[in-house]
N, C-alpha and C positions, 0 to 999 in steps of 0.2 A: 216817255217811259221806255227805257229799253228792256228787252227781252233776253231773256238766258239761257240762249241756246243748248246749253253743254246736260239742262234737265232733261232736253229731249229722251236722251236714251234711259231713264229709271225703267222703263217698262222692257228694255229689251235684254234676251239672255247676255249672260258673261261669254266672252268670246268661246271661250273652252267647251261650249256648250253647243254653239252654234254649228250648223251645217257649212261646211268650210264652200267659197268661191274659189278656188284657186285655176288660175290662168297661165299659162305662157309667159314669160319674160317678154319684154318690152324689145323692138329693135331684131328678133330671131330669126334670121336665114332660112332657117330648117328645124322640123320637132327637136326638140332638147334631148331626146334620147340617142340623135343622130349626131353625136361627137362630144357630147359634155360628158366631163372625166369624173364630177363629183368633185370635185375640190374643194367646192364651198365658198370660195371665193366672195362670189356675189353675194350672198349671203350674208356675209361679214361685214361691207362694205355698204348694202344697204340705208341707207341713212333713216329712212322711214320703217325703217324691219318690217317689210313687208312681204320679202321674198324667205320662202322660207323651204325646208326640206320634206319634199310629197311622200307618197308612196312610192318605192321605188328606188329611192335617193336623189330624185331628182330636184331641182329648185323649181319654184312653182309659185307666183304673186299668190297671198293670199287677202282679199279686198275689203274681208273682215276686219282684218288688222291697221286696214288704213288706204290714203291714196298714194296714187303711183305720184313723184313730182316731176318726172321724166328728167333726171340730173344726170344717165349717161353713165354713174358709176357704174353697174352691173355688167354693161359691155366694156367700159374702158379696163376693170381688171380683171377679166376672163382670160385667161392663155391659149383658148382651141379657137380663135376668131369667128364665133359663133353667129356675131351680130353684124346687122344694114350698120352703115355710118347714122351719125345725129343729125341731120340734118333731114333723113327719112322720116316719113310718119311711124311712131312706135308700136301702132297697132292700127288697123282696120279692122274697130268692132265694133258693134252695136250693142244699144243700150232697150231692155226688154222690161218693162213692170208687168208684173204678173196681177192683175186686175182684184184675183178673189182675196190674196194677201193685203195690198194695200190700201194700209188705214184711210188713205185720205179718199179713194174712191169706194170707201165705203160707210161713211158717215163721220170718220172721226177727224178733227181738224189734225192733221200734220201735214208738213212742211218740209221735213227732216231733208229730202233730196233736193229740194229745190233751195233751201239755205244755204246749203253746201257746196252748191256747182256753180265754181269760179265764172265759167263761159256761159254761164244760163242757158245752158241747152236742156235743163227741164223747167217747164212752165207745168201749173196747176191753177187750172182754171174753176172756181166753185160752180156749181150746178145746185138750179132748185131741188130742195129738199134735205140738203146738209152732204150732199155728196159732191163731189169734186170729179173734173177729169186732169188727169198727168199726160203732161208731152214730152215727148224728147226729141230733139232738133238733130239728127240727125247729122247735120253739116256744122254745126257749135260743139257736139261733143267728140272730145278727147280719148274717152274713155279710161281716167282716169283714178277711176272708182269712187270719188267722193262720197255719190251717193250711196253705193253697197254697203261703205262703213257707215254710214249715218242712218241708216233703213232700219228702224225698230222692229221693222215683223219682216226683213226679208224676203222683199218684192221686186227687189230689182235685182237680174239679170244681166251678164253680160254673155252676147253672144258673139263666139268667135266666128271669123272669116281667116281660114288660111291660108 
């Protein structure tokens, strides 16, 4: 019997609705407001449209919208040399579930984050009584956002280190 992952989300708001994640761009030298011009660029070229335009003007991942796939474009067509090369880690962040939001540690079977993350750096372990604990590995995650878009009650966190 296979399962249908893409029912998951009927229970969670339309993105427009949602309280926005937005993060840093991938690869960044220095805060964004420290020499991006606005151009839009990266934006455009996005392939996952997931960067998109903040407060501000500035571009800003939004993780609502989807995962990063770390593809490079965003720094390769920037013109202010903003970014590490690719072969740097794209981010040094961590990954935070917020215990009282999530479903699954608190009685309801989902799965949502841990279906989604390519690297299985999150495990959900069931616990007697219908509750679950979630982990996040730390040293397996990318931070790639899978799971922020897949989170029907928005529990996961990403915390930055800059």
């Amino acid at each position: 019997m296979s399962i249908d992952l893409s029912k998951r989300r009927l229970f969670s708001q339309s993105p427009s609705l949602r309280s926005k994640q937005h993060h840093r761009l991938p690869w960044l030298k220095q805060p964004i407001e420290q020499g991006c011009t606005q151009c839009g660029e990266c934006i455009k070229t996005c392939p996952e449209k997931i960067i998109v335009k903040a407060s501000g003007g500035f571009p800003l991942v939004d993780f609502t919208q989807g995962e990063c796939s770390f593809c490079y474009q965003c720094a390769a067509v920037c013109p202010e040399g903003l970014f590490h090369e690719q072969h740097q880690a794209a981010w040094d962040n961590s990954i935070a579930v917020l215990e009282t939001a999530c479903l699954a540690q608190n009685g309801v079977y989902c799965r949502s984050c841990s279906d989604n993350c390519e690297q299985a750096a999150v495990s959900i372990r069931p616990l007697i009584g219908g509750k679950a604990e979630v982990r996040v590995d730390d040293d397996k995650c990318n931070s790639c956002g899978a799971c922020i878009a897949a989170c029907p009650s928005q529990a996961i966190e990403i915390k930055e280190v800059l």
